[in-house]
C-alpha positions as CSV (number, residue, x, y, z in Angstrom):
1,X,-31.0,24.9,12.7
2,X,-28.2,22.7,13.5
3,X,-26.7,20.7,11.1
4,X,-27.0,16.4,11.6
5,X,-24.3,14.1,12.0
6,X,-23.7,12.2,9.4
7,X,-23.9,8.5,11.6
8,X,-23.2,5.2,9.8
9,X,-19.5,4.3,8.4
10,X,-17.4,6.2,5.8
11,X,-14.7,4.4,4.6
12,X,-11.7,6.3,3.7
13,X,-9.2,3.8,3.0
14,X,-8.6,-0.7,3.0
15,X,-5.5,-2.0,2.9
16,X,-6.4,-5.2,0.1
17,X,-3.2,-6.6,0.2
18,X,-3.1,-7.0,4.3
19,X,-5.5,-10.1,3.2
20,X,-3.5,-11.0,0.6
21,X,-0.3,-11.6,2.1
22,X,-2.0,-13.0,5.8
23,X,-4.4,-14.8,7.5
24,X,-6.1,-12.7,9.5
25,X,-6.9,-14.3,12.7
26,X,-8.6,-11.3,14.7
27,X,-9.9,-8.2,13.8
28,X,-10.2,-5.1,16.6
29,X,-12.1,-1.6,16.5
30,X,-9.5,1.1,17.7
31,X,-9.7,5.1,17.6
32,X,-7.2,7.2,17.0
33,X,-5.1,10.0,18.2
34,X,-4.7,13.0,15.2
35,X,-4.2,16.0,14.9
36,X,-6.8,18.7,13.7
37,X,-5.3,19.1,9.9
38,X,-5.3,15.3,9.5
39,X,-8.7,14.9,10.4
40,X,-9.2,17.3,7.7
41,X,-6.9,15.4,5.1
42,X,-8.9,12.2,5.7
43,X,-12.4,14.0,5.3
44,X,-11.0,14.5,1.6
45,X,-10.6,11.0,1.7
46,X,-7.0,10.8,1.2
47,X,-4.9,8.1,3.3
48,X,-2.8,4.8,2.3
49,X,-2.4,2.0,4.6
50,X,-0.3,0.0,2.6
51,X,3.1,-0.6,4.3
52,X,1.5,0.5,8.3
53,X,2.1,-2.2,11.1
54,X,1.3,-1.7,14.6
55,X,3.8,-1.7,17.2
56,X,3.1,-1.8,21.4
57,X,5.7,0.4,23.2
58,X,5.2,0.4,26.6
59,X,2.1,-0.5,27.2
60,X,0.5,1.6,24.0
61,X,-0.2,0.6,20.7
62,X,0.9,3.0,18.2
63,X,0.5,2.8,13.8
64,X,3.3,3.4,11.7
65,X,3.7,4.2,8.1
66,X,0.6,5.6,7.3
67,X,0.3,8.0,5.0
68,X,-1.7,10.9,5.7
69,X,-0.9,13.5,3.6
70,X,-0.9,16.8,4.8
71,X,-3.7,19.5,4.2
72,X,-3.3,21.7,1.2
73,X,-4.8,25.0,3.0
74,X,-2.7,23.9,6.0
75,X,-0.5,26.3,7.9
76,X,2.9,25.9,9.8
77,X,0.5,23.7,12.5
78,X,0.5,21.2,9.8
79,X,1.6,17.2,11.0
80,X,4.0,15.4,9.0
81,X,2.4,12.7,6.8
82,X,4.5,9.9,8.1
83,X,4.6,10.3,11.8
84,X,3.2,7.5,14.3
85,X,-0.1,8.3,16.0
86,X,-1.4,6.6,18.6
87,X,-4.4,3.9,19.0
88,X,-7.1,4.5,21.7
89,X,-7.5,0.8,23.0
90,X,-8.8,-0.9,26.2
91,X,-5.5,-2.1,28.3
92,X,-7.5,-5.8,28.0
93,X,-6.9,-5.7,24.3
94,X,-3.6,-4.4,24.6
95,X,-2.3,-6.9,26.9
96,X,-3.9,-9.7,24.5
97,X,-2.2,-8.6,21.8
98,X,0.8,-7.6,23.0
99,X,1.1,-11.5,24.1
100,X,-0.2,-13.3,20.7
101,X,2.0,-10.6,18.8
102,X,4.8,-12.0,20.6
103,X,4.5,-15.8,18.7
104,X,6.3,-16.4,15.8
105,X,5.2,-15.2,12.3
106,X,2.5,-12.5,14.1
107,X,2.3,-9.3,13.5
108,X,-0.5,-6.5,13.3
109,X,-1.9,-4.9,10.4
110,X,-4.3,-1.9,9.6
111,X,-7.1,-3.3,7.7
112,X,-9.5,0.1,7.3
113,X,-9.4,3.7,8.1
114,X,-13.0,4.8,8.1
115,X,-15.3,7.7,9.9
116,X,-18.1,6.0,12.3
117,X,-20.4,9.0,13.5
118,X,-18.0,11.3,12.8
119,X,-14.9,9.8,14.5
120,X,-12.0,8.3,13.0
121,X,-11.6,4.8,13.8
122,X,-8.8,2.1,12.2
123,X,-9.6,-1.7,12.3
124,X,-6.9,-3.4,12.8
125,X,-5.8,-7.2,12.2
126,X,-4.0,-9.9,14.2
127,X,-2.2,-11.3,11.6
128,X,0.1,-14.9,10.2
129,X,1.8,-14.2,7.3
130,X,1.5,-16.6,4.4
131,X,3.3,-18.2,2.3
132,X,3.6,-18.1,-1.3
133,X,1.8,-21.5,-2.0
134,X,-0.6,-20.5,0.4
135,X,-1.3,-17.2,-1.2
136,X,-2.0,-19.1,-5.0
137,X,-4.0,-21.4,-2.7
138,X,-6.2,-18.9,-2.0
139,X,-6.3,-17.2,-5.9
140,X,-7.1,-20.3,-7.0
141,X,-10.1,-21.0,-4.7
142,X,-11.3,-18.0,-5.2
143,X,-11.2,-18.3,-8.8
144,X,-12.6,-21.5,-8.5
145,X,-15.8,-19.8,-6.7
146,X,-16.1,-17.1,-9.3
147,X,-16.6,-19.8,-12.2
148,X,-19.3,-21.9,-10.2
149,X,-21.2,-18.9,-9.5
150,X,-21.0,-18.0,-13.2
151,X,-22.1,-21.1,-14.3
152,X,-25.5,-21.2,-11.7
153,X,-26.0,-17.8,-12.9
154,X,-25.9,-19.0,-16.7
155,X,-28.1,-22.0,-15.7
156,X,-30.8,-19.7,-14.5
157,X,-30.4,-17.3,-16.7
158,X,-31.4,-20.3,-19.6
159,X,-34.3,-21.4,-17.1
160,X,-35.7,-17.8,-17.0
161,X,-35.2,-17.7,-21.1
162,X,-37.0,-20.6,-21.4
């Protein structure tokens, strides 16, 4: 009996601190190009998106600086855990962000490297970097939120009580 796909997301790795340090202003859905013993690497769940970027070169988007480290029972066929691999895009999307890329203060980020029905797919981020004051801006709102919601929760946990 054959064995089923496992369908649904699997997420192997987030980059947190893409949202951190920028606004994200649109996200995309891109596959990738790898090799067979990364593929295997990242079904151990090991990957780090933290200092990636993505750069378009000649009309093809390609990631840099992600680590995938390489396969422990991995032969001379091994990849290097640094190299740039390709994203599988539509030219469309490409074009479009090639072009809003271009503005001042944009770049584009990996946000998530995850398995969707059993192919590796990275979302990626048009991105504005913030500034500092923006960046306690948004601590402090979100702090802000955290204690409201505490205090309804402690309000109806007193009604319940009662």
């Amino acid at each position: 009996m054959a064995k089923e796909k496992d369908t649904g997301r699997k997420i192997i790795a987030q980059n947190k601190k893409a949202r951190h340090d920028y606004t994200i202003l649109d996200t995309y859905e891109c596959g990738l190009v790898l090799m067979g013993t990364e593929v295997k690497s990242l079904r151990m769940g090991r990957a780090s998106l933290v200092d990636g970027f993505v750069q378009i070169d000649g009309g093809e988007a390609w990631l840099h600086n992600i680590h995938v480290p390489e396969y422990v029972q991995g032969t001379w066929t091994n990849h290097s855990a640094k190299r740039k691999r390709k994203l599988l895009m539509h030219r469309a999307e490409i074009d479009k962000l090639e072009s809003k890329s271009q503005e001042t203060g944009h770049t584009i980020v990996p946000l998530a490297l995850y398995f969707l029905n059993g192919r590796v797919k990275v979302e990626i981020a048009l991105a504005k970097g913030k500034k500092e004051y923006d960046k306690r801006q948004t601590l402090r709102e979100k702090q802000d939120t955290r204690e409201t919601n505490r205090a309804i929760s402690a309000v109806r946990r007193r009604q319940r009580s009662a």
